[in-house]
C-alpha positions, 0 to 999 in steps of 0.5 A, a space after each residue: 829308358 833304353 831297352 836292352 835286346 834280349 841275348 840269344 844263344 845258338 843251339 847245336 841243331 838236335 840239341 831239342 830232342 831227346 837223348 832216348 830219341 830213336 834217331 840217336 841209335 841211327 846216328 851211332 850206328 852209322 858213326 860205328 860202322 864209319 869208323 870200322 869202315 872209312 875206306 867204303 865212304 870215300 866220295 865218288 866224283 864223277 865229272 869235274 865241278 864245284 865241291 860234293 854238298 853232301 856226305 854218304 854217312 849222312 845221306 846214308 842215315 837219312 834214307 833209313 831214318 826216312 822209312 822210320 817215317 814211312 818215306 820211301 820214294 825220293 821224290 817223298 823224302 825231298 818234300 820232307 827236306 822242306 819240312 824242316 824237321 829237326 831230326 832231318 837237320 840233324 842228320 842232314 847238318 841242315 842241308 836240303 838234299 834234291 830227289 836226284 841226290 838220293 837216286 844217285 846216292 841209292 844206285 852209285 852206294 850200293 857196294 856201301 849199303 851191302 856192307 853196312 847190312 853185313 855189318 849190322 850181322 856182325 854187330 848182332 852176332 857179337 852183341 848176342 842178338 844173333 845165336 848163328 845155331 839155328 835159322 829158318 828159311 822161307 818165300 814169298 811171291 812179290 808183284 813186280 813193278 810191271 803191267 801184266 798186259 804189255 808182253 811179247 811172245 817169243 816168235 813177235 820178237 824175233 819177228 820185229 828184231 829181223 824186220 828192224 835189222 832188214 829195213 833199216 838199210 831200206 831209207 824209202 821204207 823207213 822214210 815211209 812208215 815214219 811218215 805213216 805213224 807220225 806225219 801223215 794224218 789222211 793215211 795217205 800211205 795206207 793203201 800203199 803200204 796195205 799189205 806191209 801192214 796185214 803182214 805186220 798185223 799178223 805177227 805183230 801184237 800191240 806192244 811190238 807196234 810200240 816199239 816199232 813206232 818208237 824205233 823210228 823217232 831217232 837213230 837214238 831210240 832205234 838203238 834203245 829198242 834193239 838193247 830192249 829186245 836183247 834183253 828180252 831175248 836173255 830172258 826168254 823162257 820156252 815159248 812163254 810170253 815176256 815183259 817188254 817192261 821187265 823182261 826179268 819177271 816171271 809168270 808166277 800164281 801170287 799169294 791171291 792165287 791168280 797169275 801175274 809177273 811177280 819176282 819169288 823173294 827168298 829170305 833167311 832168318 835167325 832164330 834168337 830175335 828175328 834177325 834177317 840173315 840174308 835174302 835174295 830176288 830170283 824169278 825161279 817160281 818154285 822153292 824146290 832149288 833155291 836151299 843151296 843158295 840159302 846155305 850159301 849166303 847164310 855161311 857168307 854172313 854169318 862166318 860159319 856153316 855150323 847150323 840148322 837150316 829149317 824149311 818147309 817141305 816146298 823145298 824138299 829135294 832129297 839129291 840137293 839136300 844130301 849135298 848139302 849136309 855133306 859139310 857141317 850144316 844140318 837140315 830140318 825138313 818135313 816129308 810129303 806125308 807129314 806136311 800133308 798130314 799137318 795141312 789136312 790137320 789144319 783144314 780141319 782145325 778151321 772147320 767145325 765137326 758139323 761143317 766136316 760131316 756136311 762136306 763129307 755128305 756133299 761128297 757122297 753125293 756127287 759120287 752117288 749121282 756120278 755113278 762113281 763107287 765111294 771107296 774110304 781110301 786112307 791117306 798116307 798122312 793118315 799113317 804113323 811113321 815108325 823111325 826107329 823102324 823106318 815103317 808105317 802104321 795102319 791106323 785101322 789094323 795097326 799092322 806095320 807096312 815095312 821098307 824094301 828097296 826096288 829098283 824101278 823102270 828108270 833104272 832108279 831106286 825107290 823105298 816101298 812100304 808094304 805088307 802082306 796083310 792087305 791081301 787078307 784084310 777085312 777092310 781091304 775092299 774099302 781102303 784100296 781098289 789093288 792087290 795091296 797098298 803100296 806107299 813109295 819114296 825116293 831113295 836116298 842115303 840122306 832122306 834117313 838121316 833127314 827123316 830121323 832127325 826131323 822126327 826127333 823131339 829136337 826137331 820138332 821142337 825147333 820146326 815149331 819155331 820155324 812159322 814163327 820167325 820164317 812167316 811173320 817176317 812177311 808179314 812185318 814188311 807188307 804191313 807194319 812197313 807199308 811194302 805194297 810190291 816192288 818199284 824197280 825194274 830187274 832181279 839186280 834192283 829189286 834186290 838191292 830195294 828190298 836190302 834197304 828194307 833188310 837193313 832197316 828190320 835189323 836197325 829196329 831190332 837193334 833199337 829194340 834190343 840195346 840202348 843208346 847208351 851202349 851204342 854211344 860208348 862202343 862209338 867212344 872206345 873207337 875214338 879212343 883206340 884210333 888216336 894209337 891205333 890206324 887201322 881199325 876193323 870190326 875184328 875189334 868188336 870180338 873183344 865185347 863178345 860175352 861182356 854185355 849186360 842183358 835185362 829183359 832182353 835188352 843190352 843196358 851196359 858192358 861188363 869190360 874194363 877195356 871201356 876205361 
């Protein structure tokens, strides 16, 4: 008898997996967001050859579904090509991208990747996930992708740009100090050129001997060393020193409070689930400027400048911020004696009664063997603000020290809080060493305004969201997504890294917070309405806007008729 071959059948590649697979949500959004914008998939072709291999859509959906598995450098995700991982397939149609296929996606997509992180607001703010009332705003410093130790200051690097653009006509020198550095192994040349090299000794350190050497190669490098010095010189700031790695970072005190070049990342985010409305890179080392442009990109995103912004007092500039709230949007910002009364209140709350008394103690000390006079001089933040007078209360005597406007040597105004009880008071040789106390504030016509409504019960109760949902969004990125600094060189991209981490936050929440099945039926309604319709863009999706099925914080349905 004859054994009759087994009949096999050929499964479509994904069929294995399961429908709640974290991997269909990806898919949908992708296919959503293609079919609302199928004019930013067009393939780019550069030079004339075969046919392009692979698509943007599944290009896109594979680097996103890669740092889902923790995938994150190219090199990374075309090992795991190799793998033959369904879900790869599935995405990838079985293809089996290179590294360089990523790295050109990454840096020739990157207009596509931005309006796909736009999208992914627009989709929240209709599905709900994104309230748009009220967002917070918050930094943190990130290590750039650069040695500390390979700098140049500012006179080195003029110094070499002269001595490049004045020698290279000499063709014996150059012809020289080539064969110096790269042919001449018994320093034949040293003598001769002894005292070239004590000058270029003097003005010259390590990594500008670097970059002389390597401007003798070719004519080719020569050129690269000079754009490397144009670009440092762009970057210049005062006399300090630069990168010849990354002229753009900056000198900045890390997180570890040591010095470093490190990049200052700016993020903003909404308030309802922890979506990231937008952030941005800026070598800029302080907060104090950067609320203008938060403003800025937040009403970009999200269509609209009607919401609070929070921040930390690090951003407290009354001038800007008085500009700012002349439109719709409204800030919440605590003073600097609030953020120190809340500061001190933490130190202590970290420190047992005995552990005060004792630094206390050894304070008194040093002072007494210093021959330095203890005084008990009360903070600001030790005094309660009154709104509703604009005043402050002595926590001792409870007198109130009122406001009066000055006009200081400057020829600016300033707020000054006093009272005339300090000349009397008991307890003046104690708490202060002048006349009287005087406490002092910029003046502004929007600090008032500032200070009442962060004093509010709204305010309050809004900012103590604010180290929620501005601070564990660091933490999120350097823990739970294995972030460990930036790996590109420049503001521009290392901003565009840090959008694809941007992207995949929201594609977590979303996945987090809507079902599959939602998706897979908006991706239906689409295909349904481009059979009449041509065009189609994401205005479409306003008509789903209050029709969503919300359980438990999670979207399982749509409540429209429009679906059929």
């Amino acid at each position: 008898m004859v054994d009759v071959q087994t009949c096999f059948e050929h499964k479509k590649v994904g069929s294995n997996l399961n429908r709640n697979h974290a991997v269909f949500n990806l898919k949908y959004l992708v296919e959503i967001f293609k079919e609302l914008y199928p004019k930013e998939f067009e393939v780019k072709r550069g030079k004339p050859g075969r046919p392009i291999k692979y698509l943007p859509e599944e290009l896109l959906a594979i680097v996103f579904w890669g740092k889902e598995n923790n995938k994150e450098s190219c090199r990374e995700l075309e090992k795991w090509m190799h793998n033959n991982d369904e879900t790869c397939q599935f995405l990838l149609n079985c293809k089996k991208p290179s590294k360089n296929t990523f790295n050109r996606f990454k840096n020739d997509y990157t207009k596509l990747i931005d309006k796909f992180d736009q999208f992914l607001i627009d989709l929240g703010s209709v599905t709900g996930l994104i309230s748009g009332e009220i967002i917070y705003g918050d930094g943190t410093i990130l290590k750039a992708y650069c040695n500390n130790f390979k700098i140049m200051y500012p006179y080195e690097i003029e110094y070499l740009k002269q001595f490049l653009i004045k020698n290279v006509k000499n063709p014996e020198l150059w012809k020289k100090l080539h064969s110096y550095f790269f042919d001449d192994e018994n320093n034949s040349l040293k003598v001769e050129l002894k005292n070239l090299f004590d000058e270029l000794h003097y003005n010259l350190n390590a990594n500008g001997f670097h970059l002389l050497k390597q401007s003798l190669k070719s004519d080719k490098h020569f050129n690269k060393v000079l754009d490397k010095i144009k670009h440092m010189e762009e970057n210049i700031n005062d006399e300090k020193s630069i990168s010849i790695v990354d002229p753009e970072s900056r000198h900045i005190i890390g997180k570890n409070k040591k010095m470093g070049l490190n990049y200052n990342y700016q993020t903003v985010t909404d308030n309802k689930y922890g979506f990231r409305i937008a952030h941005y890179i800026t070598n800029v080392p302080i907060d104090q400027r950067e609320s203008k442009k938060m403003v800025e990109l937040a009403t970009t995103r999200l269509h609209h400048d009607d919401f609070i912004l929070c921040l930390d007092n690090g951003y407290w500039d009354p001038e800007l911020l008085k500009e700012i709230t002349k439109g719709n949007t409204r800030i919440l910002i605590p003073d600097d004696a609030d953020a120190s009364r809340k500061k001190e209140k933490m130190k202590n709350k970290r420190r047992s009664g005995r552990r005060q008394e004792m630094l206390k103690e050894d304070k008194r000390k040093k002072n007494e063997k210093k021959g330095i006079k203890e005084v008990k001089r009360l903070n600001k933040y030790e005094f309660e603000y009154i709104k509703e007078k604009d005043a402050y209360k002595c926590p001792i005597t409870h007198e109130l020290f009122t406001m009066k406007i000055i006009d200081k040597n400057n020829g600016e105004k300033a707020k000054r809080y006093d009272t005339d009880y300090c000349i009397t008071c008991k307890f003046k040789d104690e708490c202060n060493t002048q006349y009287k106390r005087y406490f002092y504030e910029p003046y502004a016509d929007g600090v008032a305004d500032l200070k009442e409504f962060y004093y509010s019960k709204e305010g309050q109760e809004i900012y103590a969201g604010r180290a929620h949902f501005a601070e564990t969004s660091f933490g999120t990125l350097l823990e739970s997504r294995n972030f460990r600094g930036i790996k590109t060189r420049g503001i521009e991209k290392a901003n565009n890294e840090l959008t694809l981490c941007e992207i995949y936050h929201n594609i977590k929440k979303i996945e987090k917070h809507v079902s599959i099945d939602v998706l897979k039926s908006l991706l239906k309604y689409l295909h349904k309405i481009k059979k009449s319709e041509k065009n189609v863009d994401i205005s479409i999706l306003n008509e789903f806007k209050g029709k969503f099925i919300m359980e438990n914080d999670i979207i399982i349905g749509i409540n429209s008729d429009i679906l059929g």
